[in-house]
N, C-alpha and C positions, 0 to 999 in steps of 0.2 A: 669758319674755315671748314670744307669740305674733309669730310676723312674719307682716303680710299678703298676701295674692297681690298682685301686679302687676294695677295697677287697671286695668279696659277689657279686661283680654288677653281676654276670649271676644268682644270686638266687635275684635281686631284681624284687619285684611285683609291677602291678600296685595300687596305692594307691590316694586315692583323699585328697593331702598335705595340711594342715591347712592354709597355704599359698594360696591356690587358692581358700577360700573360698570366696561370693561376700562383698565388703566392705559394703553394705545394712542391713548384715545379723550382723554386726558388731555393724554398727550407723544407723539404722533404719532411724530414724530424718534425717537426714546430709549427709545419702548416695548420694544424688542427686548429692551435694554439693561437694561431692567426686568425682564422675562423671566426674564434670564438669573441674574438673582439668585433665582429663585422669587415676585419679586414680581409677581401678573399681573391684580391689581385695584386699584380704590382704596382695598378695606380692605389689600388687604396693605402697602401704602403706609402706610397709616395706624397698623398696628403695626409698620411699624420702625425700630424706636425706634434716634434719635441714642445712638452709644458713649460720648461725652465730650461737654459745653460747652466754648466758648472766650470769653473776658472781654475786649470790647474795651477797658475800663479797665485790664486788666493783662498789661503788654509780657511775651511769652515771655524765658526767662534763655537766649541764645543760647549763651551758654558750657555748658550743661549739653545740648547737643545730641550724640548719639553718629554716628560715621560708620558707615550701609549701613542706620541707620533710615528708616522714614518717619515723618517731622514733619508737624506743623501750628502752624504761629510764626506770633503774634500781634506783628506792627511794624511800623514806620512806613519809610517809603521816606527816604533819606537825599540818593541822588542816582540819575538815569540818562540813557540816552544809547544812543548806537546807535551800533555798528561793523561793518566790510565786512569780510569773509574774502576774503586776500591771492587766493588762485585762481581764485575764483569769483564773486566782488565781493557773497555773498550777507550779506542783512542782517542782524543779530545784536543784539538788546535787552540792555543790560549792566546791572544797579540793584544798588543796595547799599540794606540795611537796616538797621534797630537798634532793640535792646530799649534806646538808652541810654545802655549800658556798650560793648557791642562790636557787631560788624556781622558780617554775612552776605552774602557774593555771592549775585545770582540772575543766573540766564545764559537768554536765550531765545532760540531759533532759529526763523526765518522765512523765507518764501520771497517776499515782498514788502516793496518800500518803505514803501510808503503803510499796512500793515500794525506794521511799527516803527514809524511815526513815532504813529502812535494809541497805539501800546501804550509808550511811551517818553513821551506826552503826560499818560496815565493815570496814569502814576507821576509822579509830579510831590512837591518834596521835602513832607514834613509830614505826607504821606497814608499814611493806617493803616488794614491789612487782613490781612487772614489768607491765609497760605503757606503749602501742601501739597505736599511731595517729599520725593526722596531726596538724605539729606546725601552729599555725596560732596567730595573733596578736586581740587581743582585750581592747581598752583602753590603747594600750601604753605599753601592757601587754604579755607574750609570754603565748600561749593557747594549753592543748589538750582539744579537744569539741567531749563528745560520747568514747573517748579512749578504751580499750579492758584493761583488771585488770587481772592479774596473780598474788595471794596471793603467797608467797613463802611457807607460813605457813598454805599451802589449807586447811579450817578449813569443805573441804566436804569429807575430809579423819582422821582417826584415831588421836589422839592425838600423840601418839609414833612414827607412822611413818610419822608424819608433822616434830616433832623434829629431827627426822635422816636426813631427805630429803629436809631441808632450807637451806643448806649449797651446792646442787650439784648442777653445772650445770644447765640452761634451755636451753634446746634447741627454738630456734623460725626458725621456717618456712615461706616459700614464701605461704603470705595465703591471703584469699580475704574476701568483706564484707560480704557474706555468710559463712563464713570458715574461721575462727578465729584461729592463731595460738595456742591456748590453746587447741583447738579442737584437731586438726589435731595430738598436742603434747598426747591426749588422748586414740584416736583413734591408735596412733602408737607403743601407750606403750602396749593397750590391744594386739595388736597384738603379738608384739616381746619378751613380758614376758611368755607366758606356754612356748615360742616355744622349742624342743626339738633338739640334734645334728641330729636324724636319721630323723628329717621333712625337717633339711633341705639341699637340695642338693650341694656340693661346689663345682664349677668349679676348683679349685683350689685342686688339688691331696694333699695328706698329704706329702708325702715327698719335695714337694714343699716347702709346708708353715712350717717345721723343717727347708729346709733349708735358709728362708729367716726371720724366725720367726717373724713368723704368725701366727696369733691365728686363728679359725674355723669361718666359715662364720656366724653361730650364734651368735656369741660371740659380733663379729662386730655389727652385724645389733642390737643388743641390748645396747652396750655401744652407738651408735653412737644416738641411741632416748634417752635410760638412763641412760647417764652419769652418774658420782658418782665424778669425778677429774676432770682436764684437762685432763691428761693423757688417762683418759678413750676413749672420746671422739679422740683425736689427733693418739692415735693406732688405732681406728676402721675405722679412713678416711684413714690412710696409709695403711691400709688391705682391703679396700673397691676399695685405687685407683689401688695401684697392680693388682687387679682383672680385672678391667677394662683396662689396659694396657696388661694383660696376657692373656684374651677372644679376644680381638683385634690380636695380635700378633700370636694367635694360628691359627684365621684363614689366616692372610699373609702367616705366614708359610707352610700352607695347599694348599695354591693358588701356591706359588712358588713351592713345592716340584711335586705338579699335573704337573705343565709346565714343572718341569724338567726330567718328566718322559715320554714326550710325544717326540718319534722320530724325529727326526731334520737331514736333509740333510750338511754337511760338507761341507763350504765354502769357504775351505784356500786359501790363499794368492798365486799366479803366478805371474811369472818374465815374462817380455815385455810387459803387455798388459795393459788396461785401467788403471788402478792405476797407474802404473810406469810412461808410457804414460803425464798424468796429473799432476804428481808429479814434472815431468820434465820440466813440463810448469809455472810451476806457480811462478807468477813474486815476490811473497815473500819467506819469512823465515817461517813455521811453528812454532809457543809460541814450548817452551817447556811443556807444558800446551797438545796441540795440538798435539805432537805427543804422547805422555803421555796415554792420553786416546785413541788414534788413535791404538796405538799397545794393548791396552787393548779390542777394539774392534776385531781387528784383530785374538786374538788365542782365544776368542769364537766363532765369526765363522765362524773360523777352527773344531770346535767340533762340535759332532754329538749331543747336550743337545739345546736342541733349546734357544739361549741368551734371558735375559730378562735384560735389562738394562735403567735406567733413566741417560738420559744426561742434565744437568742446568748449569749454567755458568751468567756470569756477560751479560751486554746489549753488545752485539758488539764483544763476545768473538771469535765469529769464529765456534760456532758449525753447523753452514752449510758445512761449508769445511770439518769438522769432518764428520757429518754424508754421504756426496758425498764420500767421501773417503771409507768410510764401504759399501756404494750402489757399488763402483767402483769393490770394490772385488769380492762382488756375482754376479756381472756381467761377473765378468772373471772368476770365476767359473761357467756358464754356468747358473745363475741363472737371476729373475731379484727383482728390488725394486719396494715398492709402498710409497709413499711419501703421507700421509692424512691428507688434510690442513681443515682447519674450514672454512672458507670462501673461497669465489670467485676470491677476491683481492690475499688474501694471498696465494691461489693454483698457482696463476698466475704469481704473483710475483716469487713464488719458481721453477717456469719453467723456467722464465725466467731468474734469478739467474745461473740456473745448468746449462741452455745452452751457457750465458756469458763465467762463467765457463770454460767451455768445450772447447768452441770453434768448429773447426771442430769435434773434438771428440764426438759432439752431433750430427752428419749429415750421420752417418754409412747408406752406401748402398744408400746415395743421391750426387746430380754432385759437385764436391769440396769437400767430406766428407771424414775424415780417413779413412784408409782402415780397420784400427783395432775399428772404431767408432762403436757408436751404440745410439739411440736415443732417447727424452725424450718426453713422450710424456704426454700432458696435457687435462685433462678429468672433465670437469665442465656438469652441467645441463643447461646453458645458451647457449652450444656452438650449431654451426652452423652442420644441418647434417652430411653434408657432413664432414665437420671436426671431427663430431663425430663417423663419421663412419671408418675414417683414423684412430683415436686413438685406436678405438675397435680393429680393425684388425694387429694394429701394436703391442698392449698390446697380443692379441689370440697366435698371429703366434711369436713371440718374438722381432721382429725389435727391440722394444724398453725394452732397457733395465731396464729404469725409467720411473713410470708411474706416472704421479704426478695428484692429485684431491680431489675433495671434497666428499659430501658424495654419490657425481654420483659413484664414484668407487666400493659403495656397490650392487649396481644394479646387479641384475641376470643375464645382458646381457654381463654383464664384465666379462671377463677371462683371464686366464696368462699362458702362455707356462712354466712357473714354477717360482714360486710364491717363492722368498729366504728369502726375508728382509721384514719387515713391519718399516717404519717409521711414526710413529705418533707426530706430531706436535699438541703444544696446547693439552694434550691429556685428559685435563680434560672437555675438550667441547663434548667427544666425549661415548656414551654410549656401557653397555658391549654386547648388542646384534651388535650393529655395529662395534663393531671393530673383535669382534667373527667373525663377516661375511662375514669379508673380511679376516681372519687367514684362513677360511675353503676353498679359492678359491686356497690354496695350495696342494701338495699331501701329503706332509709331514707337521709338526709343524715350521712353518717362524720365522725364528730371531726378535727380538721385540726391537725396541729401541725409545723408547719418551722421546720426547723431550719439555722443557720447558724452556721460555723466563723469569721466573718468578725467580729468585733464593730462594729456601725452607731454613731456618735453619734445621739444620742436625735432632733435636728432631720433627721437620715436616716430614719430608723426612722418617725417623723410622716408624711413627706413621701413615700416609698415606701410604709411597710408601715401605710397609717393605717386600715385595716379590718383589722386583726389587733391584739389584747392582748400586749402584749409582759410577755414573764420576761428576767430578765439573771441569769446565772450569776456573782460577779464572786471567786470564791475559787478555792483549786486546794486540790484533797483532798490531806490530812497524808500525808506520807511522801515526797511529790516534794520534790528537791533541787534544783529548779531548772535554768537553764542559765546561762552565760557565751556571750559573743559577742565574738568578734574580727575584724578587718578585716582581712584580711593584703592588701598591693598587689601586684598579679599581675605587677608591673613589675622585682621583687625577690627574684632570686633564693633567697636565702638563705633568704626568710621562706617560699618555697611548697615548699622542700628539708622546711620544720621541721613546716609540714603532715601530711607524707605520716608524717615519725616520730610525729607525735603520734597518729596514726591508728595504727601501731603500736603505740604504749604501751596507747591505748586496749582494744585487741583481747587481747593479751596478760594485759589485768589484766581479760578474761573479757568487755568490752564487745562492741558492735556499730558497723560505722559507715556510714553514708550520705552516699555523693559523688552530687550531683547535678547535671546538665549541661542546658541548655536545650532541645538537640534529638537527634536517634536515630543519626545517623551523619553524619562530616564530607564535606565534599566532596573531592575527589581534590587530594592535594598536600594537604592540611590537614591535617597531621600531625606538628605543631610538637609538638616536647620537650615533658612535662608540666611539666617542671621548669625549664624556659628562661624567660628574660623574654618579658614580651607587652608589647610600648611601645602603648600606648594611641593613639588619632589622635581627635582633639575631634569627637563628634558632635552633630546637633541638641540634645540634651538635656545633651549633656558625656560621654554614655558612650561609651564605648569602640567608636566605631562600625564602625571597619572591620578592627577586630581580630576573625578568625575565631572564632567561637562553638565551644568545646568539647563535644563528642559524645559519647554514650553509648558509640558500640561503639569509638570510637580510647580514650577514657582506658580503660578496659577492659582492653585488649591492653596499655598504657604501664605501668599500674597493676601488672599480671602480671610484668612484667620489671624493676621496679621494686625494687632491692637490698633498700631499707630495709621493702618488704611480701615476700620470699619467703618460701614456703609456705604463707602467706595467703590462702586460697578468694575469690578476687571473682565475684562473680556478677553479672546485669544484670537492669531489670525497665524495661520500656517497653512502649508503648501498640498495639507491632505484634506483640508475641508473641502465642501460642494460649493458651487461658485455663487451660492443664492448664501451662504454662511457666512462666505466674504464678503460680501455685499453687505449682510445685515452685521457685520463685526467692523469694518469699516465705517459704515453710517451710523450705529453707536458712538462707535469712537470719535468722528465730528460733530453729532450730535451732543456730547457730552452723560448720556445713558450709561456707559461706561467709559470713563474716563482714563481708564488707564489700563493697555490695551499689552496683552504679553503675546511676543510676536517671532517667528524665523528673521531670516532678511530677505524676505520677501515684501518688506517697507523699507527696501536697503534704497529704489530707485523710485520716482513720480509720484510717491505717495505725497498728496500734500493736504495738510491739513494747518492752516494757520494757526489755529487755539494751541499747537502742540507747543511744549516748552519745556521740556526736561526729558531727556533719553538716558535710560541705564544700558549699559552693554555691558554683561555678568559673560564673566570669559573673555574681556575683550584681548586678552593676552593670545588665545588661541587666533584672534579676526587680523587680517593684513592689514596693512596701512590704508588704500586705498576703500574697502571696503568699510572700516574707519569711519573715512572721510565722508565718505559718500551715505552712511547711516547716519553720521552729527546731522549730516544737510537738510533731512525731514525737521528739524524744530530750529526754531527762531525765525520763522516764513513769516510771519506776522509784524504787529507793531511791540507787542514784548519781547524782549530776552528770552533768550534757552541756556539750559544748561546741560553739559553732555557729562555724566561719571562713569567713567570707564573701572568698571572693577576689575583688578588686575592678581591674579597671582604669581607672577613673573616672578623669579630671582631678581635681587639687583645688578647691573652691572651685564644681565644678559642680551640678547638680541631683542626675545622677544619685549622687555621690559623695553629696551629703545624704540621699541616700534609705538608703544604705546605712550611714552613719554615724549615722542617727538610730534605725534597727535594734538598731543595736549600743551604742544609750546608753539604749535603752528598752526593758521586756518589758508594758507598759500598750497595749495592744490596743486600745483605744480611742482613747489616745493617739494609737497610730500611726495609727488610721483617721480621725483626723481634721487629722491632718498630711498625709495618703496626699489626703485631700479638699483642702485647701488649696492642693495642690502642681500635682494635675493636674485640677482642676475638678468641677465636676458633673457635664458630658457625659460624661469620660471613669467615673469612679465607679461614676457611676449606670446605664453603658452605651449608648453615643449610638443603637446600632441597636436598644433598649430603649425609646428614648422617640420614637423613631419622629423627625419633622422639628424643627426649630426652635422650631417653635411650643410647645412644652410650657414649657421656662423660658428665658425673654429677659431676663427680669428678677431676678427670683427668686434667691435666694443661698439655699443650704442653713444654711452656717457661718454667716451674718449676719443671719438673716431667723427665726432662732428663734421669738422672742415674736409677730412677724408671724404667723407658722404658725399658732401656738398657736390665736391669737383666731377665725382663719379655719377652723380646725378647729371650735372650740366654734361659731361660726356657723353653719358649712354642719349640724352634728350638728342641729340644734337644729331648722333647714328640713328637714332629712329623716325626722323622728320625726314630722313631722304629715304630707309626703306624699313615701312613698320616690320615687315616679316623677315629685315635679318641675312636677304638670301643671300647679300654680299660679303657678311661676315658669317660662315657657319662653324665657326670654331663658335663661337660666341653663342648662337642658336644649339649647337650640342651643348653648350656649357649651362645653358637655362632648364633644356630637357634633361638635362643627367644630376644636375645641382634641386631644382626646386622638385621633389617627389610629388604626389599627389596629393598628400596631406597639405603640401605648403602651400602648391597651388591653390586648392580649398581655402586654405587661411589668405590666400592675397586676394582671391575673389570676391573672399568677404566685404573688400569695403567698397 
């Protein structure tokens, strides 16, 4: 169905919208106040949207109130009065309340009579209003002290329009001790009550909102400050969050249909050469998984639309083989790849993977190389001139087919005999000015495919990656044995003594093993026993917060003198070594020279060493879920077992103790990433310096708002097939440039 432009917009004038007047000019008094939240007009007043209703029909349960929260209790005044402090005869408001069943002190202090006796007349018994503070305990007693008082029965309005308006809704806001949720509820109402349809603009087309039925953006923005039902309010957030799903989605849409417009070189697939070649070699079976996406790769590109595709998959599913396989093609089209790793480690690891790989097939035009080979060449900021000057020239001239690097590859001095494939690894580490920069070193628009170790639930994946096609990997290739996960409590002697043996057994019966530590070296005196308790102290989150974080180079040295490892080669790999250290601390550690290798997470991603089988993670209390997940992943590559022991100082019962307990009862990747979302939000997830300010999702639920998504995606797709730029709806095009800041832009470019 055709949706039409926004009718008039070429006869709309410029007009200075009541909406942008300064919130100063508003609340004179309180402006600052406003300010100081980011609120500093009347729209921004007007999107900020109340956190919670309160029901003057239904009394708060005062027994289920916790002490050192802050409340907001809904009850009636029971009795009050006023008393003198013995010292200083100053006057003191005393009132009790109740949901009912039980009561609540409130205590207020003043420094006038005449000030009590008003504020002790206002309380008067019977009268119900809403209380905002902090519970605190006095005498055995549950307290608010100073609390904030919303009359339901505001007696600083009308008599007839108190009686109508005791019964709706209050809205309460995220507000502070300058900026009293009363206020703010004031301030919001003056705004959204003159406002008029033609002040204010709706990103949202009419025939949109007929077809989702929708009511108009004023509409919203007025129920949602002045409710009148539940209903009122509970419409104006389901038409506020559509909105915010459908401004989002308009511009992925925008972003994909620009890519898909931009000329792309045709990279099909040919009989005898590199692909078949390696196909033919490879001593496993392809997942069905694996070929799945592999041939989905494949006939785009074949097409001249340049691919934009995201590839995710579980820990260990094989999207390297996947993505070598789509580099193999453009090679034997005459093209080449550029492989763009985040780090030093993980570029180098991924050389060295695709040359394993390969075999000869990666030695094209060297002594012993296939004839039909061609070479991979690797391109860091560490590397040796002369080696850097080999990569230059073999990336310039085409020797190398695959060019694999960090963010040395965006360098001006880099060039490509033609530039087919872009693969982005990690690709949210990676910014849209640089990965732009390295699209431009082609002559044409490069195939795009990013790739993540992190598995998204699908309403992520929408809601960030919604101009990219997604593949999902969800098998792991025959021959992996899997892993086992254990908790050991780092509080427990015994159980972190049986650790370090089992780390023993491991190595002995030919394994590998990986202890890994949060940070590179402890601070001075931080040099507790490995093998000693760590008593835990409760922090923000439940972990372990002021128990000293274990270091690379102390467990190192503990590890060394450690009975049950002597003669045991440990070795270290962290993020401050030189890049010839990692190299020769890496090839120890598959080599088996040093077999048990104490590391940052910088083996968090592509590190793969099959012989590994056993990962400690000391502190895993302090590491996320995902991070977790994505560390187990490095052991069990192999034909043996892994075992992952997560040393935990958690409290029980706390967040972080769930995070690591829910690791350890799941290997579903998806699972955990959507637990991982549930736990610490979208902002944290999604990355709060990602989305640039507030304004991106206010409303908006990833986990909850799926089907919402859905519809707003099919909507905005639908408006941008007839005009990518928009011109016909510019309510909607303001709404993209005023909603996604520059930072969020950044974060949408990325993928």
């Amino acid at each position: 169905m055709a949706v039409p432009r926004d009718v008039g917009y070429e006869d709309r004038v410029e007009h200075a919208s009541a909406l942008d007047a300064p919130v100063g000019s508003l609340a004179p008094r309180i402006g600052p106040s406003f300010e100081a939240l980011g609120l500093r007009t009347a729209g921004d007043v007007a999107r900020y949207y109340p956190r919670r209703y309160a029901d003057p029909s239904t009394l708060t349960d005062i027994a289920g109130l916790v002490v050192g929260e802050t409340v907001s209790v809904v009850a009636e005044v029971r009795r009050s009065g006023i008393k003198h402090a013995r010292g200083t005869g100053d006057p003191r408001v005393e009132a009790e309340i109740t949901d009912g069943r039980r009561s609540l002190r409130l205590t207020f202090f003043v420094k006038r009579e005449y000030v009590a006796k008003k504020m002790a007349e206002e309380m008067h018994p019977g009268r119900r209003g809403l209380f905002t503070g902090k519970v605190s305990v006095f005498r055995d007693q549950a307290q608010l002290t100073n609390p904030q008082v919303s009359w339901f029965d505001g007696d600083d309005e009308t008599e007839e329009r108190s009686q109508v308006e005791v019964g709706w809704p209050t809205p309460i806001y995220s507000a502070t001790a300058k900026l009293p949720s009363d206020k703010i509820r004031g301030v919001a109402r003056l705004v959204v009550e003159p406002l008029r349809d033609d002040e204010v603009d709706d990103p949202v087309p009419a025939q949109v909102r007929e077809r989702r039925g929708l009511g108009s953006l004023r509409q919203a923005l007025y129920d949602v400050h002045v409710p009148r039902t539940e209903q009122d309010w509970r419409s104006a957030r389901h038409r506020l969050r559509y909105e915010e799903a459908f401004v989002l989605q308009a511009e992925l849409a925008r972003r994909r249909a620009r890519a898909a417009a931009e000329p792309a070189t045709a990279r099909p697939a040919t009989s005898g050469g590199l692909l078949d070649a390696f196909d033919a070699r490879l001593p496993f079976a392809l997942t069905d998984g694996q070929r799945r996406v592999g041939a989905e790769l494949a006939d785009e590109l074949a097409r001249s639309v340049p691919m934009q595709r995201l590839l995710q998959g579980e820990v260990g599913s094989g999207k390297t083989v996947v993505a070598l396989r789509a580099m193999l093609q453009v090679v034997d089209a005459g093209g080449q790849a550029a492989l763009l790793a985040p780090t030093e480690v993980l570029a180098a690891q991924h050389a060295r993977s695709l040359r394993r790989l390969l075999g000869d097939l990666a030695e094209g035009g060297m002594l012993g190389g296939a004839e039909i080979g061609t070479r991979v060449a690797l391109l860091t900021g560490s590397l040796a001139a002369s080696a850097r000057r080999e990569a230059l020239l073999d990336a310039a001239g085409g020797a190398a087919g695959i060019v694999v690097g960090t963010h040395a590859l965006l360098s001006a001095n880099v060039q490509f005999a033609d530039l087919g494939l872009v693969v982005v690894d990690e690709q949210h580490k990676f910014g849209v000015e640089q990965r732009d920069t390295l699209r431009a070193k082609a002559a044409t628009a490069p195939h795009l495919l990013v790739m993540t170790a992190t598995p998204i639930p699908r309403t992520v994946a929408m809601t960030v990656f919604g101009d990219l096609e997604t593949s999902v990997l969800d098998e792991v290739p025959a021959g992996r044995s899997g892993v086992v996960t254990h908790v050991v409590p780092a509080g427990k002697p015994a159980w972190v003594a049986r650790t370090w043996t089992r780390v023993r057994e491991e190595v002995a019966a030919g394994g590998r093993a990986y202890v890994v530590c949060a940070r590179i070296e402890g601070d001075d005196g931080d040099g507790a026993d490995l093998v000693a308790a760590q008593p835990a102290t409760l922090g923000d989150d439940g972990a372990a917060a002021r128990r000293p974080l274990r270091a690379v180079v102390e467990v190192a040295d503990e590890l060394r003198a450690l009975p049950d490892l002597a003669g045991i080669g440990v070795g270290v790999l962290h993020g401050r070594l030189a890049a010839e250290d990692k190299e020769r601390a890496l090839a120890d550690f598959a080599s088996g020279v040093t077999p048990v290798l104490v590391s940052t997470t910088v083996v968090e991603v592509g590190v793969d060493v099959p012989e590994a089988t056993v990962m400690v993670i000391l502190d895993a209390d302090r590491f996320g879920v995902s991070q977790l997940h994505q560390l187990r992943g490095r052991i069990g590559r192999g034909s043996a077992p892994g075992v992952c022991l997560l040393v935990s100082g958690a409290l029980p019962g706390t967040p972080a103790d769930d995070r690591v307990n829910h690791v350890a009862a799941t290997h579903d990747g998806f699972e955990l990433a959507a637990f991982d979302l549930e736990q610490r939000g979208e902002g944290d997830v999604l990355g709060a310096s990602q989305w640039g300010s507030a304004s991106s999702l206010r409303l908006l639920r990833v986990t909850r708002d799926g089907t919402l998504i859905e519809q707003a995606r099919a909507d905005a797709r639908e408006l941008v097939e007839q005009d990518v730029e928009l011109t016909a709806w510019p309510a909607l095009r303001a709404a993209i440039d005023a909603r996604l800041t520059d930072e969020a832009e950044e974060f949408l470019d990325r993928t």
